[in-house]
C-alpha positions in Angstrom: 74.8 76.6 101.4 73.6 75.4 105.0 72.4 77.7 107.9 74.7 80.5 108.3 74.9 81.9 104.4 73.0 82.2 101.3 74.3 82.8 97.8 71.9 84.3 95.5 71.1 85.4 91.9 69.3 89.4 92.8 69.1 90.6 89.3 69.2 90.2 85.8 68.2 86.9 83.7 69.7 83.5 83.7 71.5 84.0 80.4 75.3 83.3 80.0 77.6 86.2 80.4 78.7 87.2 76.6 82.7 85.9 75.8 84.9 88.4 76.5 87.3 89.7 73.6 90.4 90.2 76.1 93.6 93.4 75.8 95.5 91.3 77.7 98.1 88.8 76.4 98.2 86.6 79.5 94.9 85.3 80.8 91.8 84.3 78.8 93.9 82.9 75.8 90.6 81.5 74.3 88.7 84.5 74.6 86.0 83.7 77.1 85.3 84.8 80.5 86.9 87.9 82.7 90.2 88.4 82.6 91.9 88.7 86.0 91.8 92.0 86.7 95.9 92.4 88.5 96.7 90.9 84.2 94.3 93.5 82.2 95.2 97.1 84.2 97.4 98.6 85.7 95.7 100.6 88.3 98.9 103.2 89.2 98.9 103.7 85.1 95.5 105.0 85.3 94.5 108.9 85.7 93.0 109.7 88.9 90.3 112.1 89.6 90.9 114.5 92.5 91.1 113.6 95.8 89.1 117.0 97.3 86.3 116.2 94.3 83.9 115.1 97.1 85.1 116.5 100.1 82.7 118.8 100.7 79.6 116.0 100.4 81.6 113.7 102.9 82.5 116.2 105.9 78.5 116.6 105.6 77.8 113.1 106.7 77.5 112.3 110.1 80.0 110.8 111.8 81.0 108.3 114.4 83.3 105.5 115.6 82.3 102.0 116.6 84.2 99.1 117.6 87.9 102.0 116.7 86.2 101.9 113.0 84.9 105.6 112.1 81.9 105.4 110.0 80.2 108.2 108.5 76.4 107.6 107.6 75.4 108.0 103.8 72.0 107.6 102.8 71.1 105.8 106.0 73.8 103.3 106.0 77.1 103.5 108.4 80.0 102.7 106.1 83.5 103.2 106.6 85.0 106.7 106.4 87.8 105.6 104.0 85.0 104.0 101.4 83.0 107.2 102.1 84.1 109.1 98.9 83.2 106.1 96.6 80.1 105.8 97.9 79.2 109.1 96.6 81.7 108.6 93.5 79.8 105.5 92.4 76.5 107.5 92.3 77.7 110.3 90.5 75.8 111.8 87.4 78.0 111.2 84.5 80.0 108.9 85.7 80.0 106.5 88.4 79.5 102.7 88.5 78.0 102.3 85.0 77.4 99.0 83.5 77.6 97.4 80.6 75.0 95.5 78.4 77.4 92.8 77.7 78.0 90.8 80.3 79.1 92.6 84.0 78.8 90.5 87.1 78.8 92.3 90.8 79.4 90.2 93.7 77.8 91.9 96.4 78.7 90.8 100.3 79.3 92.5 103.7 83.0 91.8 104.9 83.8 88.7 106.7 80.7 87.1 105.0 82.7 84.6 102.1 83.8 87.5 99.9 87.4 85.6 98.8 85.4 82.5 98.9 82.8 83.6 96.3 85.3 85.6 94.2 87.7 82.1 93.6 84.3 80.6 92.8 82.9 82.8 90.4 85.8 83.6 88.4 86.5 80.0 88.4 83.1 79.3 87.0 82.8 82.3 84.6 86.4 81.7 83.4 86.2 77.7 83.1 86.4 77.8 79.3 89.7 79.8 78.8 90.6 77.9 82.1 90.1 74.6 82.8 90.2 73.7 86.1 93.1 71.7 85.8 95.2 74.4 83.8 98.8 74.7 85.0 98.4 77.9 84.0 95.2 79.0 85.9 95.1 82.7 87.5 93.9 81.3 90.9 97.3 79.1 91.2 99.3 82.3 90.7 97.0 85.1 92.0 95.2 86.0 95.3 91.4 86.0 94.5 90.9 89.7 95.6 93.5 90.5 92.1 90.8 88.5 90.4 88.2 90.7 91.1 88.3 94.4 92.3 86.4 95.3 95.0 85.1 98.8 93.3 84.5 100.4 96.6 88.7 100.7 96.7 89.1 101.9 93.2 86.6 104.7 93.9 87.3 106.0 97.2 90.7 107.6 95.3 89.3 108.0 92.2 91.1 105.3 90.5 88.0 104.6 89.3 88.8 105.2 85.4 91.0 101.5 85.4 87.5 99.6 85.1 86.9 100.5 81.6 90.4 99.1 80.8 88.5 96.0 81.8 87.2 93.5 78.7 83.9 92.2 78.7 82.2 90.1 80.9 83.9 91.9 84.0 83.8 90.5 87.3 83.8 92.9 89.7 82.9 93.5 93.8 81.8 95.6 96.2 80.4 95.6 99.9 78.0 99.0 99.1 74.4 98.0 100.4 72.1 97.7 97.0 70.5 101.3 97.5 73.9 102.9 97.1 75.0 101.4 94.3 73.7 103.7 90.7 70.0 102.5 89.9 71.3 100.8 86.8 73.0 98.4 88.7 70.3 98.0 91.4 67.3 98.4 89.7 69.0 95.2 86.7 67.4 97.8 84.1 71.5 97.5 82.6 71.6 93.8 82.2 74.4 94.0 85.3 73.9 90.8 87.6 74.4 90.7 91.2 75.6 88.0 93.0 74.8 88.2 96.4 75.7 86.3 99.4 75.1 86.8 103.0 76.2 85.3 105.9 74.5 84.7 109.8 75.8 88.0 111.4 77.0 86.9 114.5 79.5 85.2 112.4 81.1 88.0 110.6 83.5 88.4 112.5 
């Protein structure tokens, strides 16, 4: 990309995501690729978990406020207080963040950093053969890219979680977790997950 980002391949092998097999009428019609997430769930369908689940495990993190932002710290990272809960949600035993062997793709960025950017891209890309480019049709020329792809730190900071497994295979999801808070089977590319990372000079994240 030039001198002030990077786009990069951190884990997994170079192999093709798997075609998807889609629930949702609308979208991949051929089959192939992720499904915009806004046409495959409905997330206020979905059955949330509890909102005092982790309470107790966030009012133990340290806490400040920088720049009218309050953090808490978890794990040695500052991230924001509302995203707090997922950060301990994705990591839980049981449940949590957990991949799938087929296909799943995490874009990982800090925000400001080319996020929307590298969402249009990659679900343009990953979804090129159940949409051309060119297709009136196309879920970019109707949807914002951030109902493309969720950005998982959201979905489990309320526990709303559950509507990724109404997702078919490949999903494209995103989060702005730092890679040592995200479940080892993402981090550790044991699953088969891929993670698209891209970073960005930080003086310019602004």
């Amino acid at each position: 990309m030039g001198s002030t980002g990077e786009v990069m391949l951190a884990s997994g092998g170079g192999a093709a995501p798997a075609p998807a097999t889609s629930r949702d009428g609308r979208g991949a019609a051929a089959g192939l690729g992720p499904v915009a997430f806004k046409d495959a769930a409905d997330a206020d369908a979905i059955p949330v978990r509890p909102p005092t689940e982790h309470d107790a495990a966030v009012s133990a993190m340290p806490a400040r406020v920088f720049h009218n932002l309050k953090l808490r710290q978890h794990q040695g990272y500052w991230v924001l207080d509302a995203w707090a809960r997922g950060a301990v949600a994705m990591q839980r035993g049981g449940g949590g963040l957990v991949p799938r062997a087929d296909g799943d793709v995490l874009l990982a960025s800090l925000p400001k950093s080319g996020t929307t950017w590298l969402k249009a891209l990659a679900f343009a890309v990953m979804a090129r053969a159940a949409h051309p480019p060119a297709s009136p049709d196309h879920p970019l020329r109707r949807l914002n890219p951030h109902d493309c792809v969720p950005l998982v730190d959201r979905l489990f900071a309320p526990g709303r979680d559950a509507v990724l497994d109404e997702l078919p295979s490949p999903r494209l999801m995103c989060t702005h977790m730092p890679l040592s808070l995200l479940p080892a089977t993402v981090a550790d590319g044991s699953s088969g997950c891929k993670i698209i990372y891209i970073c960005r000079y930080p003086g310019l994240c602004a």
